[in-house]
N, C-alpha and C positions, 0 to 999 in steps of 0.2 A: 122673536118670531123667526121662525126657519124658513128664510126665502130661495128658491133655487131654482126661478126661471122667469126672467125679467125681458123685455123689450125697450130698446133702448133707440133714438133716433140723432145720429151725433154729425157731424158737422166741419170738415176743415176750414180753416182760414180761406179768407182766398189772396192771393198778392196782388201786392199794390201796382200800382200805373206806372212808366215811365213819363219825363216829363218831356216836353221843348222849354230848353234853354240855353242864350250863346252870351259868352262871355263878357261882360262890360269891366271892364276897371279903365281906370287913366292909365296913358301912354300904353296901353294896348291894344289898338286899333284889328277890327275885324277879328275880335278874338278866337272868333269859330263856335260851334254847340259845345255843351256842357251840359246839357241835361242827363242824371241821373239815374238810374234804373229801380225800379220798385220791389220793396223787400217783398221775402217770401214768407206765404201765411201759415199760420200754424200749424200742426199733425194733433192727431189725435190717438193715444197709444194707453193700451192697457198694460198694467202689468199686475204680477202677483204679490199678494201681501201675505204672508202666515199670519197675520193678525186677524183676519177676516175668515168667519164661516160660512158667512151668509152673501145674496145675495139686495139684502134688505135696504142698503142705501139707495139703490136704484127703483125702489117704489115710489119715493119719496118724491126723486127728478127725473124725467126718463128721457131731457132733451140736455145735448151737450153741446157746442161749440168754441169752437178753439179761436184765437186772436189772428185777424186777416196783416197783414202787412202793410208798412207805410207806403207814400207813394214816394217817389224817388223828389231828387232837388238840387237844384244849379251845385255848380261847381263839381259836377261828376260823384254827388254824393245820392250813395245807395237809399235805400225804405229801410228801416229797422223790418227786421223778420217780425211775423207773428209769435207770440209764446205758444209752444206744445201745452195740450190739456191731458194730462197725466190720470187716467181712471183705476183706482185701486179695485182688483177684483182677489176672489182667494183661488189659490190654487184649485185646478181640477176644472175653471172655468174652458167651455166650448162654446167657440166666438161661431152665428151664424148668419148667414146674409139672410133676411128673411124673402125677399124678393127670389131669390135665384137657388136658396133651402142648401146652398154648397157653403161647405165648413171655408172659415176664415184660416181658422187657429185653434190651437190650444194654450191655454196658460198652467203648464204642469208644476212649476216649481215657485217658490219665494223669488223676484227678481227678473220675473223670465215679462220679456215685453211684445207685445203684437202693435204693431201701424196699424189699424182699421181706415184708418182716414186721412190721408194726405192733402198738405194745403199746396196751395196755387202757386206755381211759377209767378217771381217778379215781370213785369212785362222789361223792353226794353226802352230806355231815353233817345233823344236824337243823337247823342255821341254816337251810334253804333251804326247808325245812316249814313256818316258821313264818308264821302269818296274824293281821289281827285281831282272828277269832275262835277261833283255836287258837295259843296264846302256848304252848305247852308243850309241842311235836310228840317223837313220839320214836321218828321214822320213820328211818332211813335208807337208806342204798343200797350195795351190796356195788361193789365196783370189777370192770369186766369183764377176761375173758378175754385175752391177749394169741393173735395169730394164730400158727400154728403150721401150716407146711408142709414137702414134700419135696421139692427141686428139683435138678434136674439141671442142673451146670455144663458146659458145651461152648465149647474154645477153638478160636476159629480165627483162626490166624494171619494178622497186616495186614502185606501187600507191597506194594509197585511193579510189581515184575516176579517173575513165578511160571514155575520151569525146570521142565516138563513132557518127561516122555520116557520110552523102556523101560528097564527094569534095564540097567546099564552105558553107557547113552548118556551118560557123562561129564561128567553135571550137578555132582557135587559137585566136581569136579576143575576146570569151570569158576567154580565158585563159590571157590573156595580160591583164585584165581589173579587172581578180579578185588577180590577182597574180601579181609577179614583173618578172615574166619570159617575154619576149622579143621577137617570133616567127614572122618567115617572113608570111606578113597577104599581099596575094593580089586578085585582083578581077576577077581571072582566078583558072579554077580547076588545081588540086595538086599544091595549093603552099606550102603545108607542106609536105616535102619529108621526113623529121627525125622527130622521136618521141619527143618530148618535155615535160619536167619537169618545174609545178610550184607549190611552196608552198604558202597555202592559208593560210592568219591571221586571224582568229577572236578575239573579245578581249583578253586581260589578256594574256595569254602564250598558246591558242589553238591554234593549227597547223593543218593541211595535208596536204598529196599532191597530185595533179593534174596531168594525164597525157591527153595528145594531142596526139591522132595517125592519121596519113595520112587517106588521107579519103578511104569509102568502097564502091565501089560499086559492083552490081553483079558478080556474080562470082569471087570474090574477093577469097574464100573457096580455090578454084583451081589454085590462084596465079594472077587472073587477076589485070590488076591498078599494084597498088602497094601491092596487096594479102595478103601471106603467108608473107613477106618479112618485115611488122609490126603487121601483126595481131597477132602473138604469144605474143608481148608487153604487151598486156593487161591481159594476161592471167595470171596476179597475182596480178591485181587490185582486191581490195576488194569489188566493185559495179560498174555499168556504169551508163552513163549518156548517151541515145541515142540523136540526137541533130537532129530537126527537125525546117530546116529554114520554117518561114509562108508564105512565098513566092513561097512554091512547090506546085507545082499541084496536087499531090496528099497525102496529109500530111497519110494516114491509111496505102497508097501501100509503102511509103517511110517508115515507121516504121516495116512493115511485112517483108517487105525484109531484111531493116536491122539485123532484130532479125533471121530471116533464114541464113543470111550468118554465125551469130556468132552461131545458133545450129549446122552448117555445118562442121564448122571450129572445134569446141569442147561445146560436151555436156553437159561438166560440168560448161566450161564458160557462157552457157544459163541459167544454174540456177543460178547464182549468182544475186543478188538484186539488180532491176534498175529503173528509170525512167526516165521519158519523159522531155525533154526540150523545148520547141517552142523557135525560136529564132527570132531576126529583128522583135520584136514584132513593134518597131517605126515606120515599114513601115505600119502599120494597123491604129495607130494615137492612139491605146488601148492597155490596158495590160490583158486581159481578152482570156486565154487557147482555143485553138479550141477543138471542140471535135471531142474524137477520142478515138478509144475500147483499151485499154491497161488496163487489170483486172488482172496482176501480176505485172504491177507496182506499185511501193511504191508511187507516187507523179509525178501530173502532172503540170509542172512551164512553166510559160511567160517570158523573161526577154527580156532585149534589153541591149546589153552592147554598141550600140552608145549612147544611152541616159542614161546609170546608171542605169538601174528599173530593180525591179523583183530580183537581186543580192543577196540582203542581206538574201532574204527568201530561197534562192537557199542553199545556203551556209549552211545558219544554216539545215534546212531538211536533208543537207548531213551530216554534224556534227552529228547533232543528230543519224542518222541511223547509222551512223562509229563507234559512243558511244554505240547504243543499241547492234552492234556485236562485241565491245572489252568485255561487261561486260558477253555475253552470252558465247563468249569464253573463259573468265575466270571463269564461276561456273565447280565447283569440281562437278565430277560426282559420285553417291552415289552407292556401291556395295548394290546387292540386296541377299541378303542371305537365300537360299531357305530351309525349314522344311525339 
């Protein structure tokens, strides 16, 4: 089950007390305080697992708390800390307070760790009271509260290339063809309910990956179809690929729309670098692009993934472009030193 938006209400430790305590042993007369300070209680911290698609464990439980701190103890001995509770979420998760609607975090990679919840300061013992003039305090200090909120998990999936199209525009059937991902492919609109992950081979050791989102159609912006509820998915792909079966009636009104819902939906997802697909080219018996006005795409492709064609050029033109935006975001930007 493809889960990717969970509420969760979790909990720090809180730390433990200081105590009052003064010294007794034999031949140590008036030994003074020694009361201990109270450990500190546990955090609570997400991190990334690549192991994880979803976020489906968190249906299951959606209350967490982490271990509060001991309380401190004669002879100037501290609380044991609370143990951190470690939440594995998958990359791509957005941490959100749901009280205050302001982003916490992101967890973008395998490894990458966010605090949501810090536990409570130990308090202090009487040792820390004690003065010149007051040898025998028998003050101390409660250990505080650990933090305790409710936040909303939201996944959104990290692609390369993001297959954008209307129900049936043969994204997943493209995707199953160049990839070894597996999506249910049938001959009725929305058979792709869940976003779908596939990594693409080309030779040697080049990789990336593919994502398949349910299909768009109008007013999708506003939630209609399946809307809001995958179209934020794409929204961290690094290009799309709009997917225009040759079989529509109107291949220029099917691409203007498309590209209005995603200016609709987010403006910044409009400018990112795309093009055009013609798909079921097989049904025409030719592999030769229809024409059609797209003057800010990068490439306009025919394939047919019944018959194999057109794939290979696809692929690499992706490649290539994935390549020309890894190297431009790796040049160092040069300070400009003014007279």
């Amino acid at each position: 089950m493809f889960i990717d938006r969970v509420v969760v209400r979790v909990s720090a430790g809180s730390g433990g007390s200081g105590i009052v305590s003064f010294r007794r042993e034999k031949f140590t007369p008036m030994g003074g305080p020694d009361g201990g300070d109270g450990g500190k209680g546990g955090d609570v911290i997400l991190r990334g697992d690549s192991n994880l698609a979803t976020l489906l464990d968190y249906t299951y439980r959606d209350r967490w708390e982490a271990e509060s701190g001991d309380h401190g103890s004669g002879s100037n001995k501290t609380g044991k800390s609370g143990e951190d509770i470690i939440l594995p979420v998958p990359p791509g998760t957005v941490v959100r307070n749901t009280e205050s609607s302001e982003i916490v975090g992101e967890v973008l990679a395998d490894g990458d760790t966010i605090v949501v919840a810090r536990g409570g300061r130990g308090g202090k013992g009487n040792t820390w009271f004690a003065t010149s003039v007051h040898r025998s305090p028998r003050e101390w200090q409660p250990g505080e509260e650990g933090q305790a909120v409710t936040l909303e998990l939201e996944l959104k999936l990290i692609a390369d290339v993001g297959l954008v199209g209307q129900p049936n525009a043969g994204k997943s059937t493209l995707l199953s063809v160049i990839s070894a991902a597996r999506p249910k492919i049938g001959d009725y609109p929305f058979t792709t309910l869940v976003p779908n992950l596939g990594v693409v081979q080309l030779s040697d050791s080049r990789t990336f990956v593919v994502a398949d989102i349910p299909g768009i159609i109008e007013g999708a912006h506003e939630g209609k179809g399946l809307g809001l509820q995958f179209l934020r998915h794409i929204e961290r792909t690094r290009l799309l690929a709009f997917l225009i079966p040759v079989d529509s009636l109107d291949w220029q009104a099917e691409y203007d729309q498309l590209r209005s819902e995603i200016a609709l939906f987010s403006s910044a997802l409009a400018e990112k670098p795309h093009c055009v697909v013609f798909t079921k080219m097989d049904l025409l018996g030719e592999m030769e692009a229809p024409p059609i006005e797209a003057p800010d795409a990068f490439g306009i492709f025919a394939v047919s993934a019944a018959g194999r064609t057109g794939l290979e050029e696809l692929k690499l033109a992706w490649w290539r472009r994935l390549l020309d935006m890894r190297k431009t975001a790796a040049q160092p930007t040069r300070d400009v030193v003014l007279p």
